[in-house]
C-alpha positions in Angstrom: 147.5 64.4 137.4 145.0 66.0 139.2 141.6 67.3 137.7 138.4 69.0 138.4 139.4 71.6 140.9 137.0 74.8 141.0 138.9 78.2 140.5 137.0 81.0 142.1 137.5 83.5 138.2 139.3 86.8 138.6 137.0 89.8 139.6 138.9 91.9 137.4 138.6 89.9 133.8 136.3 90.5 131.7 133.5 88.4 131.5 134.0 85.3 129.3 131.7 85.3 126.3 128.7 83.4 126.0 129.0 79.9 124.2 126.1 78.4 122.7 125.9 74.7 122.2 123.5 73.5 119.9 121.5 71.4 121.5 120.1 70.9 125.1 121.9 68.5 126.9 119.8 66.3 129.8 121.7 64.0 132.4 118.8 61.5 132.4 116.9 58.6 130.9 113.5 57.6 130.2 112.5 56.0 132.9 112.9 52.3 132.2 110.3 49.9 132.5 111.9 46.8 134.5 114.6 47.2 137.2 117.9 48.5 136.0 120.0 45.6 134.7 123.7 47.8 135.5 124.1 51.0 136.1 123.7 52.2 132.2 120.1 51.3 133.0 119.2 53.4 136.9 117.1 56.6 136.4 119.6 59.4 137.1 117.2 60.8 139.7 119.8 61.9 142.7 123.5 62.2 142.9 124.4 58.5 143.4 122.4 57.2 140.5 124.1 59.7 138.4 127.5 58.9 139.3 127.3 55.9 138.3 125.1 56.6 135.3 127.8 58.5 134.3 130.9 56.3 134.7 128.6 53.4 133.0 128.0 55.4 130.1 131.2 57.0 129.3 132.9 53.5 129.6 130.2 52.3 127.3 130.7 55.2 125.0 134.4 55.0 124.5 134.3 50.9 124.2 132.1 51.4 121.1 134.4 54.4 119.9 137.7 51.9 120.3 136.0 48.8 118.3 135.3 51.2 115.6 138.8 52.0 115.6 139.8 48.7 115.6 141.2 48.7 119.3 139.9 47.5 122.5 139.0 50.0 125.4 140.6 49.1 128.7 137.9 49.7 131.6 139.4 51.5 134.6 140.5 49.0 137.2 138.2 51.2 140.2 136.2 54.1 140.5 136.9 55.5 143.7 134.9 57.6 146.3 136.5 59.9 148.9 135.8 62.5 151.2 138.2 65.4 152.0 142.0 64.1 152.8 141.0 60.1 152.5 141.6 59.6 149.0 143.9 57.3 147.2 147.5 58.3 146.4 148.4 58.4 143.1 151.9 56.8 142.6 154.1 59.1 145.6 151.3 61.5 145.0 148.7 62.1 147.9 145.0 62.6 146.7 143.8 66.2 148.0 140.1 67.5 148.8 138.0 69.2 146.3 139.6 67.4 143.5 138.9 64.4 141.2 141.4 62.6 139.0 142.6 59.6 137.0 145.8 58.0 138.0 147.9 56.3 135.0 149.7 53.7 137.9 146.7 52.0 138.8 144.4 53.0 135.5 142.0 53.8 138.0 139.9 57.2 138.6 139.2 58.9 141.7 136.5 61.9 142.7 136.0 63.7 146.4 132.4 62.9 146.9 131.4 65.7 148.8 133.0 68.1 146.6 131.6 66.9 143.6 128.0 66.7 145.4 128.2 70.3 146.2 128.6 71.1 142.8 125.8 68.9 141.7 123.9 70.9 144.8 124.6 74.4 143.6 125.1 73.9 139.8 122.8 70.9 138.3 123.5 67.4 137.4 125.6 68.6 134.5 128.3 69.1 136.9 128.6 64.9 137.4 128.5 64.4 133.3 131.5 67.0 133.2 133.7 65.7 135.8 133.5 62.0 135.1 133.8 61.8 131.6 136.5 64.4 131.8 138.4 62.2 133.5 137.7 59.2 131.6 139.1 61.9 128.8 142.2 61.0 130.8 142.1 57.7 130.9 141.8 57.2 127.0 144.7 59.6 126.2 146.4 57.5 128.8 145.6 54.2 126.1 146.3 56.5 122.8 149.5 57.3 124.4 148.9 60.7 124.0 151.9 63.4 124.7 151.6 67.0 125.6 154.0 69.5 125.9 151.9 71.5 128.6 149.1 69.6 130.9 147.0 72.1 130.0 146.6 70.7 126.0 145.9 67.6 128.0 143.2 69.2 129.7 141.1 71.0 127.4 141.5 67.7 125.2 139.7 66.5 127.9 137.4 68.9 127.9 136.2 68.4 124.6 136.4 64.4 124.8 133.6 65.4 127.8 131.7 66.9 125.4 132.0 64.3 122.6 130.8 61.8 124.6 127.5 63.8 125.6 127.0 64.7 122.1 127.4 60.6 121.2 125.3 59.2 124.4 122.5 61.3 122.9 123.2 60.6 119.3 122.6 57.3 120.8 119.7 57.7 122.2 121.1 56.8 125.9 120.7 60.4 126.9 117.9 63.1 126.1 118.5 66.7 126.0 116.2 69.4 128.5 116.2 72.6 128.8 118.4 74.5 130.8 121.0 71.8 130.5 123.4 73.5 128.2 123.6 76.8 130.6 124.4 74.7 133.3 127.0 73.0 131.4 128.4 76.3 130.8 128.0 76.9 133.9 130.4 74.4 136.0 132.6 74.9 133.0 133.1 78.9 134.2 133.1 77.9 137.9 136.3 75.3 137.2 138.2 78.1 134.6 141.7 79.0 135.9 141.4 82.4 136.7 144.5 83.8 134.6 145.5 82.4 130.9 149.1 81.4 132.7 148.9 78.2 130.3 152.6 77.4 130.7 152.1 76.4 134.3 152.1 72.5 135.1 148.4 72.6 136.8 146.5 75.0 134.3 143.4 73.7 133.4 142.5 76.7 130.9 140.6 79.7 131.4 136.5 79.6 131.4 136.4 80.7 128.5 138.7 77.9 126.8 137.3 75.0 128.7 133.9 76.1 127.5 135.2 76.5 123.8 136.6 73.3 124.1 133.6 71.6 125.4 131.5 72.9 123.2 133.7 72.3 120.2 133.4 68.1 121.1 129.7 68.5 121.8 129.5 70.1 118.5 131.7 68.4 116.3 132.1 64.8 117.7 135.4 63.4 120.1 136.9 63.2 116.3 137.7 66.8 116.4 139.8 67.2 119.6 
């Protein structure tokens, strides 16, 4: 299953309406006041720290959501870095550039670093806290067992599992909300819309405007409502 690609949008649609989420969303913490204890704990300040502040939290996130359920969250097995055409195959599947993805044989998540980095570079931060915990997304439906008739129900689930877990890291208090966070949400979530609504096809991903719908629908309404 492969994730997270950027669609340049069709110059001929119409422009996909504005989606307002209701709060700010911020990709960092207070600074702490003793040296980061695990990656929950670093600063968020540069790309690397907010990788991994990412992957800690969303793991954290979705082990408290299972042990309120009354289940037990499986941790991925790696979290993989690549560049370009060096990425991990995925069962007889080869990884490609500009792509990141969660691979059911191996439980196991993999991102193209210097794809993901450029987004960070051109769009914000907010790019890294939609990719990873979109994928996670993945990973969970993976341990629900979910079942789709068309990947692209299984991705704008994910979408809005991204933005549940936002929404519940700063419910919690492990994330805090600045301005200009929710348009760049919006933002990466219109750069990676597919740029027709062909949702029948095997890789849609949804169109800008659904992704952000569904994003904002989790942020809004908690990972209970996807």
């Amino acid at each position: 299953m492969s994730c997270g690609s950027v669609t340049a949008p069709d110059p001929g649609a119409e422009p996909a309406p504005e989606v307002t989420t209701p709060d700010q969303i911020e990709t960092d913490l207070d600074p702490p006041t003793d040296p980061p204890a695990s990656d929950c704990d670093v600063k968020g300040e540069n790309f690397s720290e907010d990788v991994r502040l990412a992957r800690c939290l969303t793991e954290e996130f979705w082990t408290q959501q299972f042990t309120a359920s009354g289940g037990t969250y499986q941790p991925i097995s790696r979290f993989v870095e690549y560049n370009g055409d060096d990425g991990p195959a995925c069962g007889d599947q080869a990884a490609v550039p500009n792509n990141a993805f969660y691979c059911p044989d191996g439980h196991f998540i993999a991102y193209d670093a210097t794809w993901l980095q450029s987004l960070y570079d051109q769009l914000g931060d907010a790019a890294v806290y939609i990719v990873i915990p979109h994928e996670f997304g993945h990973s969970v439906q993976n341990q629900l067992m979910s079942n789709f008739e068309f990947s692209v129900q299984a991705e704008l689930q994910a979408d809005c599992y991204a933005g549940g877990t936002l929404k519940g890291l700063i419910d919690g208090q492990r994330l805090q909300a600045q301005a200009g966070d929710d348009a760049e949400l919006m933002a990466n979530l219109e750069n990676a819309g597919d740029p027709t609504d062909a949702w029948w096809e095997p890789g849609a991903h949804g169109t800008a405007q659904q992704r952000q719908l569904n994003f904002a629908r989790g942020f809004q309404q908690g990972v209970g409502a996807c």
